[in-house]
C-alpha positions, 0 to 999 in steps of 0.5 A: 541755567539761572544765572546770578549777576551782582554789583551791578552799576545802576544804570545796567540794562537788560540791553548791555547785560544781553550783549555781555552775555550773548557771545557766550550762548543763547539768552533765554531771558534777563530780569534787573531786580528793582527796589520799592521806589523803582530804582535799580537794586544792582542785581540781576538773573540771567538765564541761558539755554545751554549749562555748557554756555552759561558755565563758559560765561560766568567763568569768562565774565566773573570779576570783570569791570563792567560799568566800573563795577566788579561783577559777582556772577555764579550759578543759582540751584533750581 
């Protein structure tokens, strides 16, 4: 399941967003967009292995305060 994690503080790692996401299921993979000059876009895709665990995650985790951001986190279609 392809996730899409957005308004991301700029400072996000792959290594927090993998701790966030873990407890929910098994993380297949985390890319952080970054823009031109190699700065952080404030996006993010994960993707989990199983649809149940990826749905609990982006129920649980949607709107949280994560680096005093607000996440934005729903499903991407493939």
């Amino acid at each position: 399941m392809k996730i899409y994690v957005g308004n991301l503080h700029y400072r996000a790692s792959r290594s927090a967003l993998y701790a966030l996401f873990v407890p929910f299921g098994y993380v297949q993979l985390i890319e952080i967009r970054m823009l031109q000059d190699g700065s952080a876009e404030g996006v993010a895709f994960v993707y989990m292995k199983g649809r149940h665990d990826g749905t609990n995650a982006i129920h649980q985790l949607d709107g949280m305060n994560f680096m005093n951001r607000f996440l934005q986190i729903f499903e991407i279609e493939e």
